[in-house]
C-alpha positions in Angstrom: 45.2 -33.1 1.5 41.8 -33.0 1.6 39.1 -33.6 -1.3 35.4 -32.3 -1.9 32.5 -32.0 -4.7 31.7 -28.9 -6.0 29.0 -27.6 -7.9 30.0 -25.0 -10.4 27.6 -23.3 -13.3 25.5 -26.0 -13.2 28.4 -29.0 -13.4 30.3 -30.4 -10.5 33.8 -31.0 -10.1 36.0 -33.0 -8.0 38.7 -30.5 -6.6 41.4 -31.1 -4.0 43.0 -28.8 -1.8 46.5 -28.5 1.0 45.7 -27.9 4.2 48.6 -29.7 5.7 51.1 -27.4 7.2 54.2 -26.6 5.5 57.6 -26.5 6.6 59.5 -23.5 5.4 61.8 -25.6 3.3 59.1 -27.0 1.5 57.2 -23.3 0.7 59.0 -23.2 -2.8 58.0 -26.7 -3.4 54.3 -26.4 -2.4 54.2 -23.0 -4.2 55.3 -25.1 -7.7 52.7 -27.9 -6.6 49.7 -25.4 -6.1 50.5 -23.6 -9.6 50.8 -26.6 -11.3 47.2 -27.8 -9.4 45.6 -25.2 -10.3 46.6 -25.2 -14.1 45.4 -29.0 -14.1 42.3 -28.2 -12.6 41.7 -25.5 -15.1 42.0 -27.6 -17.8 40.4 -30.7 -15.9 37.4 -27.8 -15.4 37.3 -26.9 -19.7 37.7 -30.2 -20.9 34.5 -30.9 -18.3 32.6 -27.9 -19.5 33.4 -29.1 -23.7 32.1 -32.5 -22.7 29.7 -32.2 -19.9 25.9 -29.5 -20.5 26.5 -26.6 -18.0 24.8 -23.4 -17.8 27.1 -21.8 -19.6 27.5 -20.0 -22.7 29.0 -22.7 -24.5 26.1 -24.7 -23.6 23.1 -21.8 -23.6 23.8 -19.2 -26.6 20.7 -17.7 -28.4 21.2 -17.9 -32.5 18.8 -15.0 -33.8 19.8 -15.7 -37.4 19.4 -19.7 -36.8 15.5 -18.9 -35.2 14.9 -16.4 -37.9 15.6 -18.8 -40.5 14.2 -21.7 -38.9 10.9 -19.8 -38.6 11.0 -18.6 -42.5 11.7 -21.9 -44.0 10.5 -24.3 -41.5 7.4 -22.6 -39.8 4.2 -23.0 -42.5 1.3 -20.3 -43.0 2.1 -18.9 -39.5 3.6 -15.7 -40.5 2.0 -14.2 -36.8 3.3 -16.1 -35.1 7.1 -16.0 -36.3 7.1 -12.3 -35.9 6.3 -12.2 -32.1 8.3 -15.1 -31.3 11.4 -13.8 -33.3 10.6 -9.9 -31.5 9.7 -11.0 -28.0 12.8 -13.7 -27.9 15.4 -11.9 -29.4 14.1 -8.6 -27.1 14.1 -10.7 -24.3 17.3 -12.9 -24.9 19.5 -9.3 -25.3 18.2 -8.0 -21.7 21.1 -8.3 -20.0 19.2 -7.2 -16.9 14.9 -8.3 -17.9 12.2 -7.3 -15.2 10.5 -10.5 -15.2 10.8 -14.0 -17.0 9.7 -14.5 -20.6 6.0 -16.2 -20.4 4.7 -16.9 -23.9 1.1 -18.3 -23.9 0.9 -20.3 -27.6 -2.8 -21.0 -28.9 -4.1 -22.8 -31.8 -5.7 -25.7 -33.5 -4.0 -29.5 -33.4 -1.3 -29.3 -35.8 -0.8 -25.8 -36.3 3.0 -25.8 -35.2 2.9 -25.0 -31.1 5.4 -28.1 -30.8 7.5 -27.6 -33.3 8.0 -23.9 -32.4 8.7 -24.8 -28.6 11.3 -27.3 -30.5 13.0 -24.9 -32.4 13.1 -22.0 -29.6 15.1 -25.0 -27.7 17.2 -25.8 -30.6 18.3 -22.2 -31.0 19.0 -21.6 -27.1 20.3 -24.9 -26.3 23.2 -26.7 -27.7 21.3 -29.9 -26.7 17.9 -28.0 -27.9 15.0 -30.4 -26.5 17.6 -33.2 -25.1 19.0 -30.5 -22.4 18.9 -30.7 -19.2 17.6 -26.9 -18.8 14.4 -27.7 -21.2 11.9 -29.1 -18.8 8.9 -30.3 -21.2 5.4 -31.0 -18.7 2.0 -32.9 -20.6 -1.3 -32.1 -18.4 -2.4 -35.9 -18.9 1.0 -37.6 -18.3 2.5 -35.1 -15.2 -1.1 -34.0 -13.8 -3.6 -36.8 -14.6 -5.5 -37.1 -11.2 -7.7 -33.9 -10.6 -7.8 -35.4 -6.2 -3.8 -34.8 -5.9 -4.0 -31.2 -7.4 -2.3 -30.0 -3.8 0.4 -32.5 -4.1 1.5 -30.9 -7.9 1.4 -27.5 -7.0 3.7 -28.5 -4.6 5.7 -30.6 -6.8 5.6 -28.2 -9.5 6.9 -25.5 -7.6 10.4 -27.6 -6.2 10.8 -28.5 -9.4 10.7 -25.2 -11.0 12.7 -23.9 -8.0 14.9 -26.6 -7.7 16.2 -26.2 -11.6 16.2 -22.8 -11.9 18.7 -22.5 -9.2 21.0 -24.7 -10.7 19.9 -23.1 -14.4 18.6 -19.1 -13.9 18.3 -19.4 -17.8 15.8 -22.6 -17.7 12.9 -23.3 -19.9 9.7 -24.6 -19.1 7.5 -26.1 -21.7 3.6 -26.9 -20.3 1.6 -28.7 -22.6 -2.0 -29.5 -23.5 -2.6 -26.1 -21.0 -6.4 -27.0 -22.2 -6.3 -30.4 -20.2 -4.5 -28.6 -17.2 -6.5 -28.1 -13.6 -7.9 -24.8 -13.1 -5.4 -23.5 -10.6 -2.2 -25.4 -10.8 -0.7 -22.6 -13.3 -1.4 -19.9 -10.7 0.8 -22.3 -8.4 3.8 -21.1 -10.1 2.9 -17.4 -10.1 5.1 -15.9 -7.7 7.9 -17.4 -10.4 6.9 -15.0 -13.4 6.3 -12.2 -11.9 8.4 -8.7 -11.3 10.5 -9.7 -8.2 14.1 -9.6 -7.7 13.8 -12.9 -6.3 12.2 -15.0 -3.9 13.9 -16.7 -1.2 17.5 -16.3 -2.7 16.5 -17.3 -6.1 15.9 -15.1 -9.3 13.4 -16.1 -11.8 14.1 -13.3 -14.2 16.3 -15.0 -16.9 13.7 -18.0 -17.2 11.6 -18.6 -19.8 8.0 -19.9 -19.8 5.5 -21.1 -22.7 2.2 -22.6 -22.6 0.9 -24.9 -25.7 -3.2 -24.9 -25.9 -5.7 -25.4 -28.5 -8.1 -23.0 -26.3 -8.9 -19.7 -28.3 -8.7 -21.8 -31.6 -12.4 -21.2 -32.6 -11.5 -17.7 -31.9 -8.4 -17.6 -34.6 -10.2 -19.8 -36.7 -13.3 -17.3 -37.2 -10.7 -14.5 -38.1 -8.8 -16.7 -40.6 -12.8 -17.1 -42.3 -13.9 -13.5 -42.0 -10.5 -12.5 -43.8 -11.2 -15.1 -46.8 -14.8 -14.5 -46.6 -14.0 -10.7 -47.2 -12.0 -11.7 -49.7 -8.5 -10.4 -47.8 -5.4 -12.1 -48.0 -4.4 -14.5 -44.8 -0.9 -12.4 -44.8 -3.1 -9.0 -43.7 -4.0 -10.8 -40.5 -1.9 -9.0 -37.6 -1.5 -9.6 -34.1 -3.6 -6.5 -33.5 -6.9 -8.3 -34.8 -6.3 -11.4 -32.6 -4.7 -10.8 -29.2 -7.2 -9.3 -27.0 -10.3 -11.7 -28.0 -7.8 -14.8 -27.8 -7.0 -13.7 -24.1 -10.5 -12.7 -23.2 -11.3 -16.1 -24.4 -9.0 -18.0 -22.7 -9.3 -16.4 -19.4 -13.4 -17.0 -20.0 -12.8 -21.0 -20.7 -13.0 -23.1 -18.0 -11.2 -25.5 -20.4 -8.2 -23.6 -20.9 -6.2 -24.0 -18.0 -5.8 -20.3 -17.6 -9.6 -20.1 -16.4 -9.6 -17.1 -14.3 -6.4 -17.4 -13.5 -3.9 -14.6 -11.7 -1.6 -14.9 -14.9 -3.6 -13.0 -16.6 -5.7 -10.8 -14.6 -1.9 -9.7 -13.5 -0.7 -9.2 -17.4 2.0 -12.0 -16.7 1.4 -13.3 -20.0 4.3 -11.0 -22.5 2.2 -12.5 -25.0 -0.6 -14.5 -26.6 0.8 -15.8 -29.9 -1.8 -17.3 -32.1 -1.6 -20.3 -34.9 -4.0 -19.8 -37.5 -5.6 -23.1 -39.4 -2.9 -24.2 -42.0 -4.4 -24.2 -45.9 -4.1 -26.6 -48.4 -0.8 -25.5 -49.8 0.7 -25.5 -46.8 -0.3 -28.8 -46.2 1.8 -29.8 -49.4 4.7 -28.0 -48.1 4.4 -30.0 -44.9 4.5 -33.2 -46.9 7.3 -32.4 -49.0 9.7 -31.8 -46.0 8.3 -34.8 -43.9 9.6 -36.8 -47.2 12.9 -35.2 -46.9 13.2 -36.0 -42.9 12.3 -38.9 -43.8 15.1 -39.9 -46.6 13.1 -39.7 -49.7 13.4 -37.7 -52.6 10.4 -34.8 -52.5 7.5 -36.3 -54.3 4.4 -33.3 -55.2 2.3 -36.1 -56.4 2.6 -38.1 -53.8 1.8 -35.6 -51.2 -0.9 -34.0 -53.3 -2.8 -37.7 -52.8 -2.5 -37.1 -49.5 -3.1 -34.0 -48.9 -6.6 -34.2 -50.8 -7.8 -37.1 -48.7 -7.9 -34.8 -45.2 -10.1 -33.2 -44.1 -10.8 -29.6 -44.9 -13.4 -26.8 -43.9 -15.9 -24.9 -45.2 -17.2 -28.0 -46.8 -17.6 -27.3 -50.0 -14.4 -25.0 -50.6 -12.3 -27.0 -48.4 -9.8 -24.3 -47.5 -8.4 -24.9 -43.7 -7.3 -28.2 -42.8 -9.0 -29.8 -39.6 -5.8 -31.7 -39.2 -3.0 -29.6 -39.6 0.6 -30.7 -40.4 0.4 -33.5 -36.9 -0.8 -36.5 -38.7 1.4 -35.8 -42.0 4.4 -38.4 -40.6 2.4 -41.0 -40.2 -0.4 -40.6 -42.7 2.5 -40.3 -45.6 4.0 -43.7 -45.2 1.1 -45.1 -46.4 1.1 -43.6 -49.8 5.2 -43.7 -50.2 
């Protein structure tokens, strides 16, 4: 008998198999042996898969009506950027056969909800959402801090990639503060999101991609202003009025971390979703969900007192928050 290690879907399982020869008398025996074998290691293999992540569906399933109402109840003031993420993910999700991986490029001011929205995406892919072992979360400062080793992360960056989505084709990559990241290290990983079969054996196409910035937010922010300034309601802003000045911006920003890059003189980008400034109210209903996360009953007063001691802009009307929804957890425990 002889024993090995698979790897199977992304798990790996200790099989055994006969290679002794066997006498003629014994062929009835063995036959009974081997079909008993291999009904054990069936169930040995779907009791693994229940208690052990593997890429497969019961592990990686997309919930459309879970995303849809995570982004209606959960998602604040960002009614743009729920409607491409639901469209392009649930388009892109039912492509039993996509052209290229899903690369969404997320822009907007601190506390707008580019986190949260990469959190939910996970949490509506992925049993494990954020904890999985297919969601592969990278922070400029913390994974990239040293500008002189740029060579050695581009080469790291590109195993890595390689490396997981061979085990996972349906593997996410989250890259964040894309504002703090080195001009160039993105277009490292370009040959992975863009229209190839595959490359070297292994096929990117079922991979997704998104990029968290704060570049472009002066852009979105001036829109948000000209809309209340002509008196329009934030709800009439569309993609339309946004896209092609946020992506013309960033490309332009030698801050961005897309500055000049091939991703987008190539059109790898699907799209450019952008987070307008959060108002007032939705400030509030930040601060009445952070008190039910955090086991309190839902106070309005409290979170009113709150609320009004942020910052907002323009001055004197104090209609956009400067700080978004981000310091809400830990500015409210001071006034519970």
């Amino acid at each position: 008998m002889r024993s090995a290690w698979l790897l199977s879907a992304g798990c790996v399982l200790w099989v055994c198999s006969l290679t002794a020869a066997i006498e003629p008398i014994s062929t009835s025996i063995a036959v009974g042996m081997a079909a008993a074998l291999t009904g054990f290691l069936a169930g040995y293999q779907n009791m693994f898969y229940y208690f052990n992540e593997c890429c497969r569906p019961e592990w990686i399933s997309y919930n459309k009506t879970g995303l849809k109402y995570d982004l209606d109840t959960k998602l604040y003031g960002q009614h743009v950027a729920g409607q491409v993420i639901l469209k392009a993910v649930t388009g892109f999700m039912n492509n039993k056969k996509p052209k290229k991986p899903l690369v969404l490029s997320l822009h907007g001011w601190t506390g707008t909800g580019k986190n949260f929205v990469s959190q939910l995406l996970a949490e509506n892919i992925y049993v494990k959402g954020m904890e999985s072992s297919f969601v592969h979360l990278f922070t400029a400062t913390a994974h990239f801090p040293h500008e002189i080793h740029i060579d050695t992360y581009k080469t790291q960056l590109q195993d890595w990639i390689r490396g997981n989505v061979s085990i996972c084709p349906r593997s996410m990559f989250i890259f964040d503060e894309m504002d703090k990241m080195h001009p160039g290290l993105i277009d490292s990983i370009k040959p992975y999101l863009d229209f190839y079969d595959n490359l070297n054996g292994v096929s990117y196409r079922e991979a997704i991609f998104i990029f968290l910035s704060n570049a472009g937010g002066e852009n979105i922010v001036q829109v948000a202003l000209d809309f209340w300034k002509d008196g329009k309601e934030r709800e009439e802003i569309q993609l339309k009025h946004l896209e092609t000045a946020l992506s013309l911006s960033v490309f332009n920003n030698k801050n961005s971390g897309f500055w000049h890059t091939s991703l987008i003189d190539k059109n790898l980008v699907d799209f450019f979703v952008p987070f307008l400034p959060l108002e007032y109210k939705h400030i509030i209903q930040c601060g009445l969900a952070e008190m039910i996360a955090k086991g309190h009953s839902p106070d309005k007063e409290v979170v009113e007192k709150m609320a009004h001691d942020l910052n907002y802009f323009p001055k004197e009307e104090r209609v956009f928050s400067m700080q978004g929804c981000k310091v809400i957890p830990s500015r409210l425990d001071f006034y519970i």
